[in-house]
C-alpha positions as CSV (number, residue, x, y, z in Angstrom):
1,X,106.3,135.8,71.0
2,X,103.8,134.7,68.8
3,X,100.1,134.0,70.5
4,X,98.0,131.1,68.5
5,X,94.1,131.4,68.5
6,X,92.1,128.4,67.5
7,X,88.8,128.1,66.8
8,X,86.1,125.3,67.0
9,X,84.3,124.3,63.9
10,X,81.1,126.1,64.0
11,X,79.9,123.4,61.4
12,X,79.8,120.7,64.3
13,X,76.7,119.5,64.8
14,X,75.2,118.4,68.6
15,X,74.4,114.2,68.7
16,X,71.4,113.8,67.9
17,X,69.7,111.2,70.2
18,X,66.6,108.5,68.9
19,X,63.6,107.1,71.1
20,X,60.8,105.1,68.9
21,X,57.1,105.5,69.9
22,X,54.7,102.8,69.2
23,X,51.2,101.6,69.8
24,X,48.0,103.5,69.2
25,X,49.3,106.8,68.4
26,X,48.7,109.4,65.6
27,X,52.4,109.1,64.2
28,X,54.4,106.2,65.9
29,X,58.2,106.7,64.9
30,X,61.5,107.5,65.9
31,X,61.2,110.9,67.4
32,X,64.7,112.8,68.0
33,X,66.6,115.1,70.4
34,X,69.7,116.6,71.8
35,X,71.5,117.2,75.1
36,X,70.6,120.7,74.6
37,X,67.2,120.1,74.0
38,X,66.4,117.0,76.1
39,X,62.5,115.2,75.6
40,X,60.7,113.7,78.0
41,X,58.2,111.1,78.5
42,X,54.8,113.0,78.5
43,X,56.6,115.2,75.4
44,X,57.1,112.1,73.1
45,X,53.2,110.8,73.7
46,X,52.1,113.8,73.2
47,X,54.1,114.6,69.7
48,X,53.1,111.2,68.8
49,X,49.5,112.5,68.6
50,X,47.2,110.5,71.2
51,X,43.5,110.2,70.8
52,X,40.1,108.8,72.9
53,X,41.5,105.0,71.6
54,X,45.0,105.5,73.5
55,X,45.8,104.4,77.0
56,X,47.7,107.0,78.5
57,X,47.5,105.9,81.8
58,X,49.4,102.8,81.1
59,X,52.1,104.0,78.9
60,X,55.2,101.6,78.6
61,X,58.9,102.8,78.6
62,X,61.3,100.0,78.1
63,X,64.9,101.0,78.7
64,X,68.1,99.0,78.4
65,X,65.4,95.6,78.7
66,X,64.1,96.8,81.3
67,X,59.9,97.6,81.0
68,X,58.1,100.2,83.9
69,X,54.5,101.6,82.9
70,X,53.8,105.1,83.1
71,X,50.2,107.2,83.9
72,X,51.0,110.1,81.3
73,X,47.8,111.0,81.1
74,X,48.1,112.4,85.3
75,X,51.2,113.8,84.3
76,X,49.6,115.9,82.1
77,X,46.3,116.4,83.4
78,X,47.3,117.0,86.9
79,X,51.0,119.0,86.0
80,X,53.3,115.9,87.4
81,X,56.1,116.7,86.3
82,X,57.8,115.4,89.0
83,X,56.6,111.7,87.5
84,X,57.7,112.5,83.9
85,X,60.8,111.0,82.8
86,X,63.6,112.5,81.1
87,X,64.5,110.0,77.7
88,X,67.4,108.2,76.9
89,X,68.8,107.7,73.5
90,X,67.5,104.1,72.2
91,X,64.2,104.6,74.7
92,X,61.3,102.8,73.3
93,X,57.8,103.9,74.2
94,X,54.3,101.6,74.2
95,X,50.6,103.2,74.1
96,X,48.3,100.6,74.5
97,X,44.8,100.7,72.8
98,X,42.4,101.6,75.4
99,X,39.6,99.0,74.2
100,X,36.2,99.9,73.8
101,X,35.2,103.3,74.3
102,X,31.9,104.3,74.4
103,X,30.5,108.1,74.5
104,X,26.9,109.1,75.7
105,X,25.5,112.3,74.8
């Protein structure tokens, strides 16, 4: 009796997933993950690169047509990650310019 092994290609690669972050960022684009390695909401602002000019508190997420806004920056500053949001593929993300900021030394 003969016993057959098979192997899976170890030249398969995971799907990768795309979200697109615009606005006032640093580096708007598509930013990509896995299953494996999933990204969520406060992760893609924050590898966008945010500055004083970006609205973080009023971050849009629009998925499948549908829009909901977002305070990343209390996510991040207060450890919510109970708020954050984990990303779907085709997930596009808004930071609106914050306006006039003014800074008093």
């Amino acid at each position: 009796m003969e016993i057959g092994i098979k192997f899976k290609s170890v030249t398969e690669r995971p799907r990768a997933f795309k979200v697109l972050v615009t606005g006032k960022v640093g580096r708007s684009g598509s930013q990509y993950f896995t299953a494996a390695m999933p990204l969520t909401l406060s992760e893609a602002v924050t590898n966008a690169v945010t500055n004083e000019w970006s609205k973080t508190d009023k971050v849009k997420l629009t998925r499948g047509g549908r829009n909901t806004e977002h305070d990343v920056k209390m996510m991040l500053k207060e450890g919510r990650k109970d708020l954050d949001v984990t990303l779907q593929d085709g997930d596009q993300i808004y930071v609106p310019a914050a306006g006039a900021v003014f800074k008093f030394n």
